[in-house]
N, C-alpha and C positions, 0 to 999 in steps of 0.2 A: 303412892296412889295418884297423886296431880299427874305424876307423866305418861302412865297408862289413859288416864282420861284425858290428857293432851294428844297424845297420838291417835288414840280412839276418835279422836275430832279431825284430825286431817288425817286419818283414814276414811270417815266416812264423808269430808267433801269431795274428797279426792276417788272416791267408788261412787258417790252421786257425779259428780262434773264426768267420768272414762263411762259410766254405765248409762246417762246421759247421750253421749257417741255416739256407745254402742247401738243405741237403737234411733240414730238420726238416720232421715234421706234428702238430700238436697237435690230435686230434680227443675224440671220446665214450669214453670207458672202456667195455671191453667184456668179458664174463664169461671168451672165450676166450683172453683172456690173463692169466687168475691167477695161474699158475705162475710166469709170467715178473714178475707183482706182488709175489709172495712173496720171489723171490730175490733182487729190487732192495730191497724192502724190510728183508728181512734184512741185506744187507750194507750199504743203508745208514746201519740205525738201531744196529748193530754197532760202528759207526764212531765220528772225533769227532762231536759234542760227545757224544753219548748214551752210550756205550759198554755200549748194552744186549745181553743175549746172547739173541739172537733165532736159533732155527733156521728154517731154509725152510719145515718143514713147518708149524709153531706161525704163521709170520709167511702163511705162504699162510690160514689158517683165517682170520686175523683181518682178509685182506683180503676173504674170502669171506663173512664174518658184515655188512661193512658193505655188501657189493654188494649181498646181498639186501635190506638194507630198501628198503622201500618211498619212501622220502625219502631214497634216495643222490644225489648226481650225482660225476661223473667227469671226466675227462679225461687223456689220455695224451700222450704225447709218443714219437715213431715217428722215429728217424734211421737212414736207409740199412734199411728192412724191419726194425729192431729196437728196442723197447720201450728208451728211455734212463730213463723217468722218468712218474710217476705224479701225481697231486693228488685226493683222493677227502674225502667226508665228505659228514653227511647235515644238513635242513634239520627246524626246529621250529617250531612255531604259538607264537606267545606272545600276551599281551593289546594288544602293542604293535603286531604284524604279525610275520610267518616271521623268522626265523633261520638262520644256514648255520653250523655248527663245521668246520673245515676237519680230518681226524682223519689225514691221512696225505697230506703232501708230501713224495716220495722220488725221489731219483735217483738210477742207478749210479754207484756211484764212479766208473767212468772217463769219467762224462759230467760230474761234478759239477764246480762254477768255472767254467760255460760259459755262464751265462744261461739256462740249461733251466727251473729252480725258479721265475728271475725270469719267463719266458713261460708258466708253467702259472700262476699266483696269477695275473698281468693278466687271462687267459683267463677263468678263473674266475670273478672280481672282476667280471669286465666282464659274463658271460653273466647272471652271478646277477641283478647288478643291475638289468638289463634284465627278468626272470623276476617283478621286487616284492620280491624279498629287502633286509628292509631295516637287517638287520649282519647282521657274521661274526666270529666267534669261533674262536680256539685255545687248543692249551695248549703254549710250547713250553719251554728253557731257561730257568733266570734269567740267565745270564750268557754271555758269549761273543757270536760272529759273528749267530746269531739272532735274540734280538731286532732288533738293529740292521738286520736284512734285514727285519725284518715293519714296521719300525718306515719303513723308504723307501715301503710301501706305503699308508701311514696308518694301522695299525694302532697302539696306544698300551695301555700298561697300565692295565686297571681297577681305578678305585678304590669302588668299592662291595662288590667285590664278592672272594674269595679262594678259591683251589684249597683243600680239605680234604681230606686220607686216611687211611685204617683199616687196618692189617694184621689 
């Protein structure tokens, strides 16, 4: 009986996690879903590892500041008609060639541990690269599950160069 009810349970993560997928669409970020950018983003940057305390309305401005520029790109992530997860941030000229900072990968919590983050970065990664972008930059934790997620994508810590800040 335990191993029918053990499989029975990674049968059904495993047809939540592929049926899940199945009904994902990761396309263009687009303005008329800010609100719904806000409130993933708030709850998710609320969360671990950040436990920063972001209201909707503060975290909606600061996704609305980066949509306008001029050098944003986006992408969202749409399961069953609703916004699970976002990946936004804008691109720079350097002497070397363009730039991309990645300034906001968020997912709802109750979509997050799903592969969502992991299919919005590929997306990303993959479109940029195609576009001449020739790196990408973030800022994210020093410790915990994070790096070690940017770090599957080739992503590695710089050594030249270091985060500074001024209160």
């Amino acid at each position: 009986m335990k191993r029918k009810v053990r499989i029975f349970a990674i049968n059904h993560y495993l047809c939540r996690k592929y049926c899940l997928m199945q009904n994902l669409i990761i396309k263009s970020i687009t303005i008329e879903h800010l609100n719904q950018y806000g409130a993933i983003y708030a709850a998710a940057f609320s969360g671990e590892p950040w436990n920063d305390n972001w209201s909707v309305e503060d975290a909606t401005i600061h996704v609305r500041e980066l949509l306008e520029s001029q050098q944003h790109y986006g992408l969202e992530c749409i399961i069953d008609g609703e916004v699970a997860g976002f990946i936004l941030g804008t691109s720079m000229l350097f002497h070397y060639g363009r730039t991309f900072e990645i300034n906001d990968l968020a997912v709802a919590p109750q979509y997050q541990r799903k592969g969502i983050a992991s299919r919005l970065l590929e997306q990303c990664l993959a479109d940029l690269k195609a576009q001449g972008i020739v790196g990408f930059h973030l800022i994210t934790v020093r410790k915990g599950v994070l790096p070690a997620f940017y770090e599957r994508f080739g992503f590695k810590k710089e050594k030249r160069v270091m985060l500074m800040g001024k209160e």
